[in-house]
C-alpha positions as CSV (number, residue, x, y, z in Angstrom):
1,X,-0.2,-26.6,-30.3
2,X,-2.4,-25.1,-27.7
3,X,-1.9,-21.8,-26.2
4,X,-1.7,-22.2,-22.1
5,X,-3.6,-19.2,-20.1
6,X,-4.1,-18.6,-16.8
7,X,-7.6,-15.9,-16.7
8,X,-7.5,-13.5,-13.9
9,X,-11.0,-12.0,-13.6
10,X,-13.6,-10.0,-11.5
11,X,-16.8,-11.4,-12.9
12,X,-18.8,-8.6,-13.9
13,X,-20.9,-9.5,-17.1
14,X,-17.9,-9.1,-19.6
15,X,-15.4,-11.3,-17.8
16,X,-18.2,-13.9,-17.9
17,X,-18.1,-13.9,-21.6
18,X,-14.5,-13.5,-21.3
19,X,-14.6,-17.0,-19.6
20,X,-16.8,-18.3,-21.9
21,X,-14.5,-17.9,-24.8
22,X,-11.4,-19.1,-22.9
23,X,-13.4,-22.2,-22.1
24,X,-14.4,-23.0,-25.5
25,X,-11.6,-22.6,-28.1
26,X,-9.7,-25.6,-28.8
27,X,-6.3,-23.7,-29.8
28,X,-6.5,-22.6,-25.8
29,X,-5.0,-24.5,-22.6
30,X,-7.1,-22.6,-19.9
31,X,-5.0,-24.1,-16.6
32,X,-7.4,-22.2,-14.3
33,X,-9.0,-18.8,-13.2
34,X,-7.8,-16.4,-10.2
35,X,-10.0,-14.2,-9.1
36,X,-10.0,-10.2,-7.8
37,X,-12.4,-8.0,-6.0
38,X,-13.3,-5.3,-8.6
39,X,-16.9,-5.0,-10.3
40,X,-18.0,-6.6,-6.6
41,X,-16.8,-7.9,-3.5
42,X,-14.6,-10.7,-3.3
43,X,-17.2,-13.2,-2.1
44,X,-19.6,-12.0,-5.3
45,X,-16.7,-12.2,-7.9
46,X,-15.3,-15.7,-7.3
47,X,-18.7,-17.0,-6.9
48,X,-19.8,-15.8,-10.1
49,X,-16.5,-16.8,-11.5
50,X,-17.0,-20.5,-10.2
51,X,-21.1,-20.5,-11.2
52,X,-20.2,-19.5,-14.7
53,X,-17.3,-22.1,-15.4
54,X,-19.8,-25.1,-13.2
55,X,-22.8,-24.0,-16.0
56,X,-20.6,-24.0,-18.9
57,X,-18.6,-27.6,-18.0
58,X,-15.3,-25.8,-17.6
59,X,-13.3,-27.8,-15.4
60,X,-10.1,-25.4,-14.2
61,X,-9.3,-25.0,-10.5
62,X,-10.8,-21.6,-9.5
63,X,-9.1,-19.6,-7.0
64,X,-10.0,-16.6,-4.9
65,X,-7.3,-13.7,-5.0
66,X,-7.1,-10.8,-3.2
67,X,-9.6,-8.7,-1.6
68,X,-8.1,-5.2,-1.3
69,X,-6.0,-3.1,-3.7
70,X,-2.5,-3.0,-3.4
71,X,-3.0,0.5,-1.6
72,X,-5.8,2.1,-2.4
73,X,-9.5,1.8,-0.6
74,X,-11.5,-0.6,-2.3
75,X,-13.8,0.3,-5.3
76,X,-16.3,-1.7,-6.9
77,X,-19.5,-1.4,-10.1
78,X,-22.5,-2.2,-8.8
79,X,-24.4,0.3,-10.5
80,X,-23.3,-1.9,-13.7
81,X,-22.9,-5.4,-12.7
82,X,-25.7,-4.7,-10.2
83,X,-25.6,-6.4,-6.3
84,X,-24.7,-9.8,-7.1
85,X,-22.2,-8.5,-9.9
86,X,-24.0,-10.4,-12.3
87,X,-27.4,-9.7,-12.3
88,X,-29.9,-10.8,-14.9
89,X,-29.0,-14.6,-14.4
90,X,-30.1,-17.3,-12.0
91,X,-27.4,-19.6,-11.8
92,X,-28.1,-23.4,-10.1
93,X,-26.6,-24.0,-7.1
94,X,-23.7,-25.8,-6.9
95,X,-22.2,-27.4,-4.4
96,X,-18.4,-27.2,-6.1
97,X,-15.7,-25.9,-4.2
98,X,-13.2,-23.5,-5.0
99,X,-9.2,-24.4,-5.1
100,X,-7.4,-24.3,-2.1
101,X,-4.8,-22.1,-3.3
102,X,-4.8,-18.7,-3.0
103,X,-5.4,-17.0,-6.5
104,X,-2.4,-15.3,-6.4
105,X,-0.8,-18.9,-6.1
106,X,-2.3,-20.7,-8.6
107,X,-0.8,-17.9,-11.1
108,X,2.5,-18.7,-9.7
109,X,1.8,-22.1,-9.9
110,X,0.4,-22.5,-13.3
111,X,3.6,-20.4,-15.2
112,X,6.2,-22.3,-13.1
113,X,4.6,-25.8,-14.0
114,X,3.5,-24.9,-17.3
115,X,5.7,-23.3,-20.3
116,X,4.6,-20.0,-22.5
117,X,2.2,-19.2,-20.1
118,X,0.3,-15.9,-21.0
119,X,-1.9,-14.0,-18.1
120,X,-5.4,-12.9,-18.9
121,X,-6.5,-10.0,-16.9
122,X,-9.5,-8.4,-17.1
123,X,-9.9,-6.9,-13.5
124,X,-8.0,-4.7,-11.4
125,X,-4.1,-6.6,-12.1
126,X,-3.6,-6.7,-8.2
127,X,-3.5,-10.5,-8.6
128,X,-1.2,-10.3,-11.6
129,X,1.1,-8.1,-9.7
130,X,1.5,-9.2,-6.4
131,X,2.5,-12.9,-8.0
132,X,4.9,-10.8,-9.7
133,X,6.4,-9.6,-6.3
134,X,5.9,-12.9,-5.0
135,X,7.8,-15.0,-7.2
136,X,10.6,-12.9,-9.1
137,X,10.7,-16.3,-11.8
138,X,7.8,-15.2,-13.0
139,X,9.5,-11.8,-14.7
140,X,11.3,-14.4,-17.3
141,X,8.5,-17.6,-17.2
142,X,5.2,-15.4,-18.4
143,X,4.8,-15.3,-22.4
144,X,2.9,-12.2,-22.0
145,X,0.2,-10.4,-20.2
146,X,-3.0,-9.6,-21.9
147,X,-4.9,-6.8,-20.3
148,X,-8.0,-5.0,-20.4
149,X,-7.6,-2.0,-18.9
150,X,-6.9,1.8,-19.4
151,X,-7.0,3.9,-22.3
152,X,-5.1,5.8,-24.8
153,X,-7.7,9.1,-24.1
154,X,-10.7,9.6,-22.0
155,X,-11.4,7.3,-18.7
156,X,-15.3,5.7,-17.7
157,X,-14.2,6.5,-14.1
158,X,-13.1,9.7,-14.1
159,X,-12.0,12.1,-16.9
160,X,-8.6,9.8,-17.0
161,X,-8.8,6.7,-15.7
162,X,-10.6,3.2,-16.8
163,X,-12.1,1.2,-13.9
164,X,-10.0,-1.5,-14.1
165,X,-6.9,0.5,-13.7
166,X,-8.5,3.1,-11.6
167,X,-9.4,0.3,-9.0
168,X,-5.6,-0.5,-8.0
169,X,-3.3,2.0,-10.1
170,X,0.1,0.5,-7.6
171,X,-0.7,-2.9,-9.0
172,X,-0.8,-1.7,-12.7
173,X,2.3,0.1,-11.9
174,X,4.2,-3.1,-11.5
175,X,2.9,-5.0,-14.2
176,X,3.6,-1.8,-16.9
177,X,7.3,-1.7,-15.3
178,X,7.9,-5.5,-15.0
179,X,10.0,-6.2,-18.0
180,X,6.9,-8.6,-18.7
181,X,5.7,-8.1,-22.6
182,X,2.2,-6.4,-21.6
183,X,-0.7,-6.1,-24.5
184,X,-2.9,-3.4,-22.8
185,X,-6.4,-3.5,-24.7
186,X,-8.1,-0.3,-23.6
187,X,-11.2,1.9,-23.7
188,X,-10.0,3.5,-27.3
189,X,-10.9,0.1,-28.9
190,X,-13.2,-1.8,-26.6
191,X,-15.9,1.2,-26.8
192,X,-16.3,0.1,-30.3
193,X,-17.9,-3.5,-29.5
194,X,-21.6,-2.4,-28.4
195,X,-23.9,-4.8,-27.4
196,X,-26.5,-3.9,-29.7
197,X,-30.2,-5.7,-29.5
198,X,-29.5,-6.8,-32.8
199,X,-26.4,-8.5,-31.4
200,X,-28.1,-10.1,-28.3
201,X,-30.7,-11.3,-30.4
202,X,-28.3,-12.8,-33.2
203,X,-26.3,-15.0,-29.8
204,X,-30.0,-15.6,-28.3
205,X,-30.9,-17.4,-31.4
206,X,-28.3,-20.3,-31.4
207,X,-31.1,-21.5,-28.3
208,X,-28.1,-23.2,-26.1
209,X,-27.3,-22.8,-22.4
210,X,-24.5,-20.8,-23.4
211,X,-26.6,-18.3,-26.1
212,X,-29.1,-18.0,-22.9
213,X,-26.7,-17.2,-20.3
214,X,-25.3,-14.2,-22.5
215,X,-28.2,-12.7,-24.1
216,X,-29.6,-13.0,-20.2
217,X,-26.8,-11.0,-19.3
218,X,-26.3,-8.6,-21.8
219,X,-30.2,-7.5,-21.5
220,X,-29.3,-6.3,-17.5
221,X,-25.8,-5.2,-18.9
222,X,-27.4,-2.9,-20.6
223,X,-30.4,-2.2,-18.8
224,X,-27.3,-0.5,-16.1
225,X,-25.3,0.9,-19.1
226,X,-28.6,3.2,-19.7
227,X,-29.9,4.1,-16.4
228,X,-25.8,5.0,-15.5
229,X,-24.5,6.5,-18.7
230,X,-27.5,7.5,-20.9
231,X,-26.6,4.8,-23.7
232,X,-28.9,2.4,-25.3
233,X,-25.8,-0.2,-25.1
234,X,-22.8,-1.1,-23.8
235,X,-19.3,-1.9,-24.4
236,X,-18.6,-5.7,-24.1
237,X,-14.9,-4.9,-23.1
238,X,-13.3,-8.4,-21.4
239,X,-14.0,-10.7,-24.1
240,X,-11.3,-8.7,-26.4
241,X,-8.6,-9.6,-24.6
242,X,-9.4,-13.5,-25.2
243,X,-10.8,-12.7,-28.8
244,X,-7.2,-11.7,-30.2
245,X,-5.3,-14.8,-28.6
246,X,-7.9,-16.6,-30.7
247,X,-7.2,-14.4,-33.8
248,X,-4.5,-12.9,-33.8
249,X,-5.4,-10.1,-36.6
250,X,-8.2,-9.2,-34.5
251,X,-6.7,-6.2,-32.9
252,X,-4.0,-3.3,-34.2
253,X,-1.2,-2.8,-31.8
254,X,1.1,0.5,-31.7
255,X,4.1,-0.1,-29.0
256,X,5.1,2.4,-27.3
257,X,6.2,3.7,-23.5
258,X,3.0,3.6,-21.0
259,X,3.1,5.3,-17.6
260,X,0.3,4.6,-14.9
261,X,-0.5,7.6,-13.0
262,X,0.0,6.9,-9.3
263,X,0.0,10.3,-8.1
264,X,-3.1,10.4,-6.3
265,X,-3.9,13.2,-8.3
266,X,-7.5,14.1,-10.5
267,X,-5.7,11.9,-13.1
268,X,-4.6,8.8,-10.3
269,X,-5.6,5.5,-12.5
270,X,-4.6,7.2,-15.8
271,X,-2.6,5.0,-18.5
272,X,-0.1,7.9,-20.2
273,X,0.5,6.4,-23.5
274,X,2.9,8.1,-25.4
275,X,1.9,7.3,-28.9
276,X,4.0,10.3,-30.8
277,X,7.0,8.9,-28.8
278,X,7.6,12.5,-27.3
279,X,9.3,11.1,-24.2
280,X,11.5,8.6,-26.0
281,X,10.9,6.3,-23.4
282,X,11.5,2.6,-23.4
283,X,8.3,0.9,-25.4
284,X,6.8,-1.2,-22.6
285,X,3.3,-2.3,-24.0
286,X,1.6,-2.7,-27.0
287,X,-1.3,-0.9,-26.8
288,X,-4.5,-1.4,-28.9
289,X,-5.2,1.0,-31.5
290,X,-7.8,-0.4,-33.9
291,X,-10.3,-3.7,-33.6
292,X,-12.1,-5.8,-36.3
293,X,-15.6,-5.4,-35.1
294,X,-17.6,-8.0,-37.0
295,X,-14.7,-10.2,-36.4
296,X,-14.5,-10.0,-33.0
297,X,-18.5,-10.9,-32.8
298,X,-18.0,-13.6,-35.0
299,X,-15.4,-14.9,-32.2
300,X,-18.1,-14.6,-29.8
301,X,-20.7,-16.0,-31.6
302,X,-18.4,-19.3,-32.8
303,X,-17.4,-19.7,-28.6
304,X,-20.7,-19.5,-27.9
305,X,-21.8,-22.7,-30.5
306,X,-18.4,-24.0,-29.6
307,X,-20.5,-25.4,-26.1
């Protein structure tokens, strides 16, 4: 039996291999992909999420979501996913148009029409969050929510916090506190899948639409990883979260109690995971401790020739 998803994203050159992957494996039922402001503007995000799922024959509705963060001023990454938020490839034009819906809708939508409906987020959650506050079903409807976001120690934003969470900490706040089951896949374990040349040039070599889109991508990925951070590669962070639906021995889980920092302090955007259980707090996520690296690339590399 397939698995249904609903993949909230802010396309950004992970969550375009994120949608690849969702797109290709036939044990997942993607119903459609909301979309948030976060590694660029609205406008840039949904387009890129609509160009990538037109070139790669996925046909899911594809709504735009919200624009702003829940409170916070608006951040974005454009010194990584550069001005169009996903430089490096030349999509066609396509004259598709996006759902109707808001993206926040089609969420609500998709787990009250649908049954074991899991969320994939791998943007800001502000989506995720406010359908949560919309629609009060959805706290006993959703199967889980699958994140990328946060971390167990250091941020890539500031000493604490992760971009994703760091964009709209409020949001985050009311996904870790729903009641929801939340699987929060963070910097700890997603800084261990580098992009390596030898990886770009293993995908590159399958010589498919798909294989040319990512190792495309990945070469302006981390062209921006070096000229921000110094590195010769980067992290491939998004994909993980659709990677262990797909495997499920993929990634180690610890559960425990998670607090988002929403203090507007130096550590606002911070994921407090409590993994010696000193608070003994309720365990609200499962957080990822530990991730199969040649498995997960495997993953990618089978969703790529899956097209």
């Amino acid at each position: 039996m397939k698995r249904n998803i609903i993949l909230d994203c802010d396309p950004g050159h992970d969550d375009a291999i994120a949608i690849l992957l969702a797109g290709s494996n036939p044990n997942l039922n993607l119903l459609g992909i909301s979309v948030v402001a976060g590694n660029q503007t609205i406008e840039k995000t949904a387009r890129n999420a609509l160009n990538v799922a037109t070139y790669l024959g996925i046909d899911v509705p594809v709504a735009i979501g919200c624009e702003f963060p829940m409170v916070r001023e608006r951040v974005i990454c454009a010194a990584i996913h550069g001005e169009s938020g996903l430089d490096g490839f030349d999509f066609p034009k396509y004259d598709k148009p996006f759902d109707k819906r808001h993206g926040v809708q089609l969420i609500i939508d998709s787990v009250l029409n649908n049954e074991d409906v899991t969320i994939v987020a791998t943007g800001p959650l502000t989506n995720v969050a406010m359908a949560i506050k919309l629609e009060p079903k959805l706290l006993n409807k959703v199967k889980e929510i699958v994140l990328m976001g946060g971390s167990v120690d250091n941020g890539n934003t500031s000493p604490a916090a992760e971009f994703n969470i760091m964009c709209d900490p409020e949001a985050a706040h009311v996904v870790f506190s729903s009641g929801i089951p939340v699987k929060m896949i963070g910097l700890n374990v997603t800084r261990k899948v580098i992009v390596t040349d030898e990886v770009i040039s293993r995908m590159e070599k399958i010589n498919s639409k798909p294989s040319d889109m990512f190792a495309k991508l990945m070469k302006v990925f981390n062209a921006n990883q070096r000229n921000t951070f110094g590195v010769k590669a980067g992290p491939l962070h998004d994909p993980a979260t659709v990677a262990c639906l797909i495997d499920e021995s993929l990634i180690k889980f610890q559960k425990m109690n998670v607090v988002i920092d929403i203090s507007h302090g130096p550590s606002y955007g911070r994921t407090n995971c409590d993994i010696f259980d000193y608070l003994h707090a309720p365990h609200n996520a499962y957080v990822a401790m530990d991730i199969d690296v040649e498995k997960y690339w495997n993953i990618v590399e089978k969703g790529i020739k899956a097209y």
